[in-house]
C-alpha positions in Angstrom: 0.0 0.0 0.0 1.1 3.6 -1.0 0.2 6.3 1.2 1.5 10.0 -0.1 -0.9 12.1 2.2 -2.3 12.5 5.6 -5.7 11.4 7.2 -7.6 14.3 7.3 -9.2 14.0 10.2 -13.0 13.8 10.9 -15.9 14.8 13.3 -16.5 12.5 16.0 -20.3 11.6 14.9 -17.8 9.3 12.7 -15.5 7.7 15.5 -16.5 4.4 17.1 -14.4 3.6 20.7 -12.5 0.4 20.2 -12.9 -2.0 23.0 -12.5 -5.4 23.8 -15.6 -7.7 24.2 -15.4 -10.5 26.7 -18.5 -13.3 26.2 -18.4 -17.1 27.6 -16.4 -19.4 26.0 -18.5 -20.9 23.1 -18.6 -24.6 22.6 -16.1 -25.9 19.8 -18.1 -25.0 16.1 -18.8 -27.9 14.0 -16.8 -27.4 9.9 -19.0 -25.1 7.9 -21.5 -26.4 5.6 -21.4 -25.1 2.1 -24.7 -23.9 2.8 -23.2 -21.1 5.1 -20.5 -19.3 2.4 -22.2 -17.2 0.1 -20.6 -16.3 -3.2 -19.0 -13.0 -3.8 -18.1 -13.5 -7.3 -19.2 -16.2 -9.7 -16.9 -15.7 -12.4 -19.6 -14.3 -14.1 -20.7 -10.4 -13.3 -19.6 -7.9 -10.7 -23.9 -7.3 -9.2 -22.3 -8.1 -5.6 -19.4 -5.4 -6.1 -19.4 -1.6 -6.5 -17.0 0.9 -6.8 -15.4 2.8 -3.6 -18.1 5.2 -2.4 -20.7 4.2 -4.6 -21.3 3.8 -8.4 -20.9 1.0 -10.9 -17.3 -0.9 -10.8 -15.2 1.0 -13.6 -14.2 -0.4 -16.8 -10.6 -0.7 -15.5 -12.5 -4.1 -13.8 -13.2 -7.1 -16.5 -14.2 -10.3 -16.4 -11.4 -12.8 -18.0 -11.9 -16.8 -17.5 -14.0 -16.8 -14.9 -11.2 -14.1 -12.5 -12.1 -10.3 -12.3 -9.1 -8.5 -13.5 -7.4 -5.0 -12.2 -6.3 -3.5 -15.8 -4.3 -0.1 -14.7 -5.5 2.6 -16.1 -3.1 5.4 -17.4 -2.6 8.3 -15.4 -6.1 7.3 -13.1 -6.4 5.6 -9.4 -9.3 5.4 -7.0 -10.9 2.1 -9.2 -10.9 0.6 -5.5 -14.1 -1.6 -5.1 -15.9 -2.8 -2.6 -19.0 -5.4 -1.5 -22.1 -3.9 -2.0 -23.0 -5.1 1.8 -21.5 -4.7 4.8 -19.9 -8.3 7.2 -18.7 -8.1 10.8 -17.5 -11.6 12.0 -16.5 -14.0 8.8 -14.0 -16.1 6.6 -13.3 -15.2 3.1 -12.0 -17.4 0.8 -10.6 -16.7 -2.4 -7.9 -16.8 -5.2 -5.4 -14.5 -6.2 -2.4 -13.9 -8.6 -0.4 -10.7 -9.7 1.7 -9.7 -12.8 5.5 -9.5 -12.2 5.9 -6.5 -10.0 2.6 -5.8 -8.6 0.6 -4.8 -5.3 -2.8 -5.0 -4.3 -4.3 -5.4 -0.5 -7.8 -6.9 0.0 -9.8 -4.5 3.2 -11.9 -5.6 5.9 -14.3 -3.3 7.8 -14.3 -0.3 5.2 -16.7 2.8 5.6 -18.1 4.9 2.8 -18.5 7.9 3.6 -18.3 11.3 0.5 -14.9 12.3 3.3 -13.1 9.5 3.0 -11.2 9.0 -0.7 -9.7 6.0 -0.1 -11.1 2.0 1.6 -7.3 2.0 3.3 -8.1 5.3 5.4 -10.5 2.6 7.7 -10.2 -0.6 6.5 -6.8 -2.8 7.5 -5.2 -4.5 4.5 -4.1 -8.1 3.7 -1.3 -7.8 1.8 -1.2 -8.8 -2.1 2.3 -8.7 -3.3 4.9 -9.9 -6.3 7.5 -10.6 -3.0 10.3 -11.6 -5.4 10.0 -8.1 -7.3 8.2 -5.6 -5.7 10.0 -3.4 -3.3 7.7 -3.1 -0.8 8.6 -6.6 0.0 11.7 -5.3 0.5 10.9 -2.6 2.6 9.9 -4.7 5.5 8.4 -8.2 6.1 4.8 -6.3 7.3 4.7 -5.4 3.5 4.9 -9.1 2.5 2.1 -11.1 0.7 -0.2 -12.8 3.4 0.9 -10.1 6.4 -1.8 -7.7 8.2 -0.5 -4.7 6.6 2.4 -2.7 8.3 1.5 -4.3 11.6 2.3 -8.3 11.8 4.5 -10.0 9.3 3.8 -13.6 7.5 5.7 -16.2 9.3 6.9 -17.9 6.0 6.9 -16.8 2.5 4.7 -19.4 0.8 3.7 -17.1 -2.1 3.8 -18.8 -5.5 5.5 -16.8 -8.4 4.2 -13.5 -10.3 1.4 -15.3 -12.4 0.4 -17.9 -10.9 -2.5 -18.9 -8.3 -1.8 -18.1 -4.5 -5.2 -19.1 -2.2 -6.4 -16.6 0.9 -8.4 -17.8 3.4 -9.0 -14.9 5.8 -10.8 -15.0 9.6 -12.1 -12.1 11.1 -14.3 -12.9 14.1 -14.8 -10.1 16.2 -16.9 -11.5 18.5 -13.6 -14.2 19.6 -11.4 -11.2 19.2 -9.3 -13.2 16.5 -8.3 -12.6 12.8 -5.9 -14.9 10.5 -4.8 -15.6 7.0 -4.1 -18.5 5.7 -2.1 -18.9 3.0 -1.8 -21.9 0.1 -2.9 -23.8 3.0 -0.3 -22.3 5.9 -1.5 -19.7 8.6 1.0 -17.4 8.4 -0.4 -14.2 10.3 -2.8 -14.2 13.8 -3.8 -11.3 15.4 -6.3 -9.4 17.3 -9.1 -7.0 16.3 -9.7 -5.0 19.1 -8.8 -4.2 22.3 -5.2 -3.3 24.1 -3.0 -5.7 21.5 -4.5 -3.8 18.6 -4.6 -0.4 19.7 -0.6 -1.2 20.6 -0.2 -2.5 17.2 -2.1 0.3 15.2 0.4 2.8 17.7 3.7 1.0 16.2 2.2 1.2 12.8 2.3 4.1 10.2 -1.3 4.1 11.4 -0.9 5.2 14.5 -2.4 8.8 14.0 -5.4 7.9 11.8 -8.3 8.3 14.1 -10.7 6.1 12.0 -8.6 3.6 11.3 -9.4 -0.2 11.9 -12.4 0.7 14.7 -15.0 -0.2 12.5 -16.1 -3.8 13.5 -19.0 -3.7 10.4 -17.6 -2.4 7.7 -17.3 -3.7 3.4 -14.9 -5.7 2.4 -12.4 -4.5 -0.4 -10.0 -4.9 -3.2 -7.6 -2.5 -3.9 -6.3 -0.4 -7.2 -2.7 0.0 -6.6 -1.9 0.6 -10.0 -0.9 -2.6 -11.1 -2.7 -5.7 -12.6 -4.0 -8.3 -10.0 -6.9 -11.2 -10.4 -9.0 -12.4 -8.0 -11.6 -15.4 -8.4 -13.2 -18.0 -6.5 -14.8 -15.2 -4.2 -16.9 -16.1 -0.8 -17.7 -15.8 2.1 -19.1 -17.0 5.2 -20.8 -14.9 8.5 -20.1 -16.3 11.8 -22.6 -15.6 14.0 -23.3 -14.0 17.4 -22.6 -17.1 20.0 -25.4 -17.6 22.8 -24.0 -16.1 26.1 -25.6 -18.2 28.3 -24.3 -16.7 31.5 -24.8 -12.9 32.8 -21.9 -11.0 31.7 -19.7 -9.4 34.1 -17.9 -7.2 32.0 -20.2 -4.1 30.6 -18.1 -4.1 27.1 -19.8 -7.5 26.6 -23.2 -5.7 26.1 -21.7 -3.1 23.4 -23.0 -3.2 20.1 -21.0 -2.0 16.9 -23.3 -2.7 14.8 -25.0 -2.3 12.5 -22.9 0.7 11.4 -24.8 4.1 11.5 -24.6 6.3 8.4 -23.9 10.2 9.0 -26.5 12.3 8.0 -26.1 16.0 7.9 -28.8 18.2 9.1 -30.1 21.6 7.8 -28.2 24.6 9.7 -31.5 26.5 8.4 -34.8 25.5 6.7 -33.3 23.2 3.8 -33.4 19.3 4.1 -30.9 16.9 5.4 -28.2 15.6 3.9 -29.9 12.7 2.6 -33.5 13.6 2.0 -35.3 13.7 -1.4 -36.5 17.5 -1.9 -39.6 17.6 -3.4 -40.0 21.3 -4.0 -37.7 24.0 -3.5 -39.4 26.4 -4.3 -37.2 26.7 -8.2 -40.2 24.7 -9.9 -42.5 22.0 -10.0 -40.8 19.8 -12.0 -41.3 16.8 -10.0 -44.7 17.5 -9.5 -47.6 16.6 -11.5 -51.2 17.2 -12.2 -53.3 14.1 -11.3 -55.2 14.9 -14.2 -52.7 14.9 -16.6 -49.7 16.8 -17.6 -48.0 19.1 -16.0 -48.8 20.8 -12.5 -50.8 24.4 -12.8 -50.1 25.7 -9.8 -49.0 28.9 -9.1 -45.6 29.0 -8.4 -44.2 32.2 -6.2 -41.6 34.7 -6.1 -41.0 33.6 -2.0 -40.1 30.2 -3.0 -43.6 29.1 -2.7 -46.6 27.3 -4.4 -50.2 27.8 -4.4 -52.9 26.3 -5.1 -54.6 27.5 -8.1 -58.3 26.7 -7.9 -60.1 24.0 -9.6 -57.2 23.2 -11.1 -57.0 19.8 -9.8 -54.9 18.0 -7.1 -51.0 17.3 -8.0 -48.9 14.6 -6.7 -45.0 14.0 -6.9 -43.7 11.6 -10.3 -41.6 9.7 -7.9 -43.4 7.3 -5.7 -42.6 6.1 -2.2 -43.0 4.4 0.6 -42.3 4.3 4.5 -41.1 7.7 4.8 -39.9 10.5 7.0 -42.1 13.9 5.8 -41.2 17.8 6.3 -43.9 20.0 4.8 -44.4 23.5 5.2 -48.1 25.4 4.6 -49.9 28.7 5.1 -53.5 29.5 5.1 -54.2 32.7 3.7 -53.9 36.1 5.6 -57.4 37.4 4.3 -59.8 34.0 6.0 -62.8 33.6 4.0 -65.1 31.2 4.4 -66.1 28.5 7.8 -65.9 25.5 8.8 -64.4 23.1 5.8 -64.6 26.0 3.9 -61.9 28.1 4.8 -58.4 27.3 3.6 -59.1 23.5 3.0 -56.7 21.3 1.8 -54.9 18.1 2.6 -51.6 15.8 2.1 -52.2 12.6 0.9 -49.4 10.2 1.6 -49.2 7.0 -1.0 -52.6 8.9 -2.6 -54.5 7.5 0.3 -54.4 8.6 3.3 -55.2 12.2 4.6 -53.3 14.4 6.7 -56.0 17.5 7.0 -54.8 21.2 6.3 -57.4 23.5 7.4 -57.4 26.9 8.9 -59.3 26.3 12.3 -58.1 29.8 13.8 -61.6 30.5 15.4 -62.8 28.0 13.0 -64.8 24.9 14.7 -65.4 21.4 12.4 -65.8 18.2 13.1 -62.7 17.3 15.5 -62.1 14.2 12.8 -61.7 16.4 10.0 -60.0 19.8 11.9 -56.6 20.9 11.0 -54.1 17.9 11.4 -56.5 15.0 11.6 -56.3 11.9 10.4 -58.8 12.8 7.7 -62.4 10.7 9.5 -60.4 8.9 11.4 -57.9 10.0 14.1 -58.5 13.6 15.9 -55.2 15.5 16.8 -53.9 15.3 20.2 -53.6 19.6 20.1 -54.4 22.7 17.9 -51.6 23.6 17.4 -51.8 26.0 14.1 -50.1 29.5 13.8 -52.2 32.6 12.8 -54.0 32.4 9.5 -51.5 33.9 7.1 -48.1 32.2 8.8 -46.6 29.1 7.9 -46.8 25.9 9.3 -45.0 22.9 9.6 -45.5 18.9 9.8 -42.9 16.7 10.2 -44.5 13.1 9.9 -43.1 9.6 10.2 -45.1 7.3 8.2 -45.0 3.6 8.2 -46.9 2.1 5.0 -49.4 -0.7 5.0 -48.1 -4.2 4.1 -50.1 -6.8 2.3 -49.8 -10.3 1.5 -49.7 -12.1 -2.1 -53.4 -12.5 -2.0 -53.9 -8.9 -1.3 -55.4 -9.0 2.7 -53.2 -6.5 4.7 -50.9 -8.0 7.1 -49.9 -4.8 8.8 -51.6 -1.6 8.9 -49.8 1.9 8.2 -48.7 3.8 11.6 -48.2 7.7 11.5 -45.8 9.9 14.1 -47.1 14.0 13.3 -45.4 16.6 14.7 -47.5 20.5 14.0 -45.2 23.5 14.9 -42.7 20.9 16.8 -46.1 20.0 19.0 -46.4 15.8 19.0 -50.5 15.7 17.7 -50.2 11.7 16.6 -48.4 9.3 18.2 -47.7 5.8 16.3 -51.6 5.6 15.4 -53.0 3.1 12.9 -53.8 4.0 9.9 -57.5 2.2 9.4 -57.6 2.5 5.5 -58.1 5.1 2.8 -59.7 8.4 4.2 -62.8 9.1 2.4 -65.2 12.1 2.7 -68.5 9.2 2.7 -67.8 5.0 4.2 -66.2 3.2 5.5 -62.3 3.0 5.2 -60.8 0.6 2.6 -57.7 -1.4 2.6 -57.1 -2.3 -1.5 -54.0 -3.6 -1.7 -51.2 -0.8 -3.0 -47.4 -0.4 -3.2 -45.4 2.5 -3.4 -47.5 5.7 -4.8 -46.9 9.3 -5.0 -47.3 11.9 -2.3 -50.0 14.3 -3.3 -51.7 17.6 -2.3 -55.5 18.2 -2.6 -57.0 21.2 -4.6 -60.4 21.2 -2.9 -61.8 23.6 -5.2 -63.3 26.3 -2.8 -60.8 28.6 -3.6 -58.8 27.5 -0.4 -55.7 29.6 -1.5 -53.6 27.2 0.6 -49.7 27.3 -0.2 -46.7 25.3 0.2 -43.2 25.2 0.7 -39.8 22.9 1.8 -41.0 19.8 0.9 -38.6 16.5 1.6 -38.5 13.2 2.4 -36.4 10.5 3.6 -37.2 6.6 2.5 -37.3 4.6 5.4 -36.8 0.7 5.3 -39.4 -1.5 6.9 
């Protein structure tokens, strides 16, 4: 491995504390079935791989007899790839073979993260080396083929020549605290993953000031671009799972989870979305917007960065469709209130087309609690009023879990709903019955994902939106 710069160093929301975890001894485990190792490459396409921090794996990666082959590319680096999911405890198995002169490093425990360039700058490395001809291998004997890179030498060179077929297989079990490589059938490298030994080993090591280095017990695993061609085939893997503590633990670091591993997500220093949220409308256009009706959306879009609704023009609803979802939404009644009861600045949010999240101006304004502002449109009544003047804006902030329904169509689980109005909690978890109509009974047809959409209720409610986002969540 090459290493020309620095770590930069990151925020803390990043940095997991390294500690050992103690558990009862586990019984001896029985051999592996081949039931249990799942294949990470079939000598046939790369759907299991991606490149480093996301994206298709580059063209510098091809498929030759069954082995995916590193071709350098001229004057480019950073074709690193990695798995597409992420392993904690596990044995990899695999094949590999350089040209004359090469390096190459296979990574365990790798974040992604846009900050991080490079799969080395978390993941330790298992050396892949020409030892006869590269001079790393004569650098040091941590630099070897087979050794935990820069930190515990292979105890034999049992590397087969520059273009021929070496074999890895590689332990990491964090849950015994134990990692090894085999090589072409000889362990040649043992050491620990956490705890006092590795943080002693990572300090003798050119790692030693790299704050995110190697504490990541859930991570991807990786293959390195080092500029040279390598082939790898023969690619899988096996999890080892938790063992049963039978007995109470005595040590607290037994009861520590480090995974799974939690992704950063930026928040808004203002009124904008987080980092990782789908914006809806910005306030720029209503390009992702559509009339229900047909073509494009005719509302009235505003200098402020706003949308109204422009009467009898029909309801609109996003062209992307969704799910389980976290929602922000921002709307204002008019200043000037016309109109009572369902009358006056009417409107709704229907999330999946179905279900009704009320907008009304209920400012001196009584209805029927079902259908006031922030109900659960007939169905739930809102724990609070909690609406601003007429004329200010107001916010929801909803966390909406969709309905699930079986092959023959019968739900299995109904939809639950979390809304916040003006940061006051007016729902908490409720059920979401079925569809939210103005006459019956709620329905329950059976539905996937389906567009959010906002209600023209064609009373001239004059209703108007802005900062629209979501976030997908996975049920």
């Amino acid at each position: 491995m090459k290493i020309s710069h620095a770590l930069t160093l990151l925020s803390g929301a990043l940095l997991l504390t390294n500690c050992t975890q103690t558990t009862s001894k586990p019984a001896a485990a029985a051999a592996p079935s081949e039931a249990e190792w799942e294949v990470l490459f079939d000598g046939t396409s790369f759907d299991k791989w991606q490149r480093y921090n996301g994206g298709e794996v580059s063209d510098a990666w091809t498929i030759e007899d069954g082995a995916m082959v590193f071709n350098p590319q001229p004057n480019t680096r950073g074709h690193n790839i990695v798995t597409k999911e992420n392993f904690h405890s596990f044995e990899l198995e695999l094949d590999w073979k350089v040209a004359e002169g090469a390096n190459s490093g296979i990574f365990y425990g790798v974040i992604e993260d846009e900050r991080l360039g490079e799969p080395y700058l978390t993941g330790p490395e298992i050396q892949v080396l020409d030892n006869l001809r590269h001079p790393d291998a004569k650098a040091g004997e941590t630099h070897q083929a087979g050794a935990l890179y820069d930190m515990v030498a292979p105890s034999s060179d049992v590397t087969k020549p520059a273009g021929e077929w070496n074999s890895f297989s590689i332990l990491i079990d964090h849950h015994a605290n134990q990692g090894h490589v085999i090589l072409n059938g000889e362990k040649v490298v043992a050491f620990p993953l956490h705890g006092p030994a590795w943080e002693e080993m990572v300090a003798q090591s050119k790692f030693a000031n790299w704050s995110l280095f190697g504490v990541y017990r859930t991570g991807k695993i990786g293959l390195q671009d080092h500029g040279d061609q390598v082939a790898f085939r023969n690619v899988r893997v096996r999890r080892i799972p938790k063992p049963e503590i039978t007995e109470e633990p005595t040590d607290p670091r037994a009861t520590e989870l480090y995974e799974p591993f939690v992704p950063k997500v930026t928040p808004s220093a203002g009124q904008g979305a987080p980092s990782d949220a789908i914006v809806l409308f910005d306030g720029s256009s209503l390009e992702d917007w559509e009339s229900v009706d047909g073509g494009a959306a005719a509302w009235t879009l505003n200098e402020d960065g706003s949308m109204t609704v422009a009467d009898k023009t029909g309801d609109i609803r996003t062209k992307e469709s969704f799910g389980s979802m976290q929602l922000h939404i921002e709307w204002r009644s008019p200043a000037e209130v016309m109109g009572k009861n369902q009358s006056r600045a009417n409107s709704g949010i229907f999330l999946q087309e179905l279900y009704e999240i009320q907008v009304l101006d209920n400012n001196q304004n009584a209805t029927y609690v079902n259908g006031q502002v922030g109900s659960i449109y007939k169905q739930h009544v809102p724990l609070a009023m909690a609406s601003t003047p007429s004329g200010e804006w107001n916010s929801f902030d909803a966390v909406y879990h969709a309905p699930q329904f079986d092959e023959s169509g019968a739900k299995i689980k109904s939809g639950t709903l979390t809304l916040i109005h003006n940061g006051v909690l007016i729902h908490d978890h409720i059920e979401i019955k079925g569809t939210t109509p103005y006459t019956g009974w709620p329905k329950n047809e059976p539905h996937g994902e389906a567009p959010l959409r906002l209600q023209d209720h064609r009373d001239n409610s004059r209703v108007s939106y802005r900062n629209i986002w979501v976030r997908r969540l996975n049920d």
